[in-house]
C-alpha positions as CSV (number, residue, x, y, z in Angstrom):
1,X,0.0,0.0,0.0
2,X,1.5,3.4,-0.9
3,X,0.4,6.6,1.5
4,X,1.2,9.9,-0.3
5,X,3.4,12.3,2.3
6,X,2.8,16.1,1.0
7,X,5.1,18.4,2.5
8,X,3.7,21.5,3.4
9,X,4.9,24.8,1.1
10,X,6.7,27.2,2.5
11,X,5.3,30.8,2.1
12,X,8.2,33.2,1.7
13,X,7.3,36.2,0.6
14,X,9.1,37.9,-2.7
15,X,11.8,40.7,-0.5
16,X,12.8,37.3,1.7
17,X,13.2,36.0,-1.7
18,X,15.4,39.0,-3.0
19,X,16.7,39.0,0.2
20,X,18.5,35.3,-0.5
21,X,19.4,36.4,-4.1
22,X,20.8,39.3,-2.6
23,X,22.9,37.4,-0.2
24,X,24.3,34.6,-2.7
25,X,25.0,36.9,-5.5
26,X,27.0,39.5,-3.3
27,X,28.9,35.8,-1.8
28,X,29.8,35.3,-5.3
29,X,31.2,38.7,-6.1
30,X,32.9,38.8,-3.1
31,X,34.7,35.6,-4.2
32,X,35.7,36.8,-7.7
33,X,36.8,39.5,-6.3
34,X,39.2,37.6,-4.2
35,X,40.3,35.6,-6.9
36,X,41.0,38.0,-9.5
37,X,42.5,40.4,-6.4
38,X,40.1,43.5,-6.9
39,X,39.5,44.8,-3.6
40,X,36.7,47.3,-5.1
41,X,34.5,44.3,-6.5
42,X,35.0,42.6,-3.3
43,X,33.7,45.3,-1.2
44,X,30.8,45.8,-3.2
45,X,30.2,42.4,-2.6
46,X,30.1,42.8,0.6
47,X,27.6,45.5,0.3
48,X,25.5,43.5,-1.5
49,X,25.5,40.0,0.8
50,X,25.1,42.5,4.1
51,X,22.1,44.5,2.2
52,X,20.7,40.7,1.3
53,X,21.3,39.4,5.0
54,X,19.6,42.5,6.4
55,X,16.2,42.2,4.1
56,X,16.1,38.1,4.9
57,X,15.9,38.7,8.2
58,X,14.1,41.9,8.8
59,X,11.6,40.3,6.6
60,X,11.6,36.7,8.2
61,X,11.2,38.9,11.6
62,X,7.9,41.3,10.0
63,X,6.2,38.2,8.8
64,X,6.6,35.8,12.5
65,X,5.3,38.8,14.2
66,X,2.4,38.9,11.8
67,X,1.5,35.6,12.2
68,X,1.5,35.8,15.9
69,X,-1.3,38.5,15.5
């Protein structure tokens, strides 16, 4: 007998979304940077990945006090 186990979706709204793209994108300029020894495209980066961290989180804080309402 085969039982079907659906996982729950997650609902992550689109800025947590940008929020991760944000994050991995800057990671990935931040390691070219480093290997092509630009200091310049490594900072901004940087910039971009913090930017990214802060949306993911101020947004993944916004919607668990939402859904405590």
């Amino acid at each position: 007998m085969l039982v079907s186990t659906k996982k729950k979706k997650i609902l992550m709204p689109g800025s947590a979304r940008a929020g991760i793209g944000l994050l991995l994108l800057g990671a990935i300029i931040v390691g070219l940077g480093q290997y092509m020894n630009r200091g310049a495209l490594s900072f901004y980066g940087f910039i971009m990945a913090a930017i990214g961290f802060a949306l993911y989180m101020t947004t993944s804080f916004v919607v668990k006090r939402k859904a405590k309402i």
